[in-house]
C-alpha positions in Angstrom: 147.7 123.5 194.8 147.3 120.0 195.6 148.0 118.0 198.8 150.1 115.4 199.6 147.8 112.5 199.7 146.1 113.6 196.0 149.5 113.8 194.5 150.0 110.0 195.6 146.0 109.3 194.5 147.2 110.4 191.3 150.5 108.6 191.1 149.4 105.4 191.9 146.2 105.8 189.6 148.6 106.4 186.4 151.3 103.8 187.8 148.1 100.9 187.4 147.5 102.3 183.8 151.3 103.0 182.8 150.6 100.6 179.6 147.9 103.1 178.7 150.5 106.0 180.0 152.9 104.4 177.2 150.4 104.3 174.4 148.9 107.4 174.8 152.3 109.0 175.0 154.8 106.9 172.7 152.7 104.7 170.8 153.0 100.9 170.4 156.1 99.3 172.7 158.5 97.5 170.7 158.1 94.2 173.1 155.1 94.0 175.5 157.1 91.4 177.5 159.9 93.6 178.1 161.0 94.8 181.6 161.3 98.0 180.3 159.2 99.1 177.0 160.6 101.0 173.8 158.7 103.1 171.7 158.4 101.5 168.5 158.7 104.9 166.4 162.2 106.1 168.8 163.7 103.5 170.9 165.1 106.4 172.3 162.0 106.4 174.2 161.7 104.1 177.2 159.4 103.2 180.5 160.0 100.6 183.4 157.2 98.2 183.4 157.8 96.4 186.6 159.2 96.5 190.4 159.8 99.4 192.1 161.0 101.6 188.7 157.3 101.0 187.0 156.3 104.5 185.4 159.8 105.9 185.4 160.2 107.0 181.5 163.5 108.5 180.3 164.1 110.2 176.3 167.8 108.9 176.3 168.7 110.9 172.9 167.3 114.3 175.0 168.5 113.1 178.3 165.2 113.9 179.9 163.1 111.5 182.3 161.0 111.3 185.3 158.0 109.8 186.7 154.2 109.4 185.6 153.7 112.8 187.0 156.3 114.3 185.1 
């Protein structure tokens, strides 16, 4: 199990890659510029990109969501 501090290690190293996150995962964003990015194959698909939200994704058709951990 791991500890506190390499649980936020982790967090923080996937929050300053969550463009990466986002391609890996979803593909290409609709808009690059955007707040919040869209999949380009399901705008169903969506991650904050900025301020205190960045990494939070959310499937809205599923109603699933999280952080980059999840």
């Amino acid at each position: 199990m791991m500890g506190g501090a390499n649980t936020e290690a982790i967090r923080q190293a996937l929050l300053d890659r969550a463009e990466d996150l986002f391609r890996k995962a979803w593909g290409e964003p609709e808009k690059t510029g955007a707040r919040q990015w869209r999949a380009r194959s399901s705008s169903a698909r969506s991650m904050e990109m900025h301020g205190n939200k960045r990494g939070i994704w959310c499937i809205h058709n599923a109603g699933v969501g999280g952080d980059a951990l999840d």
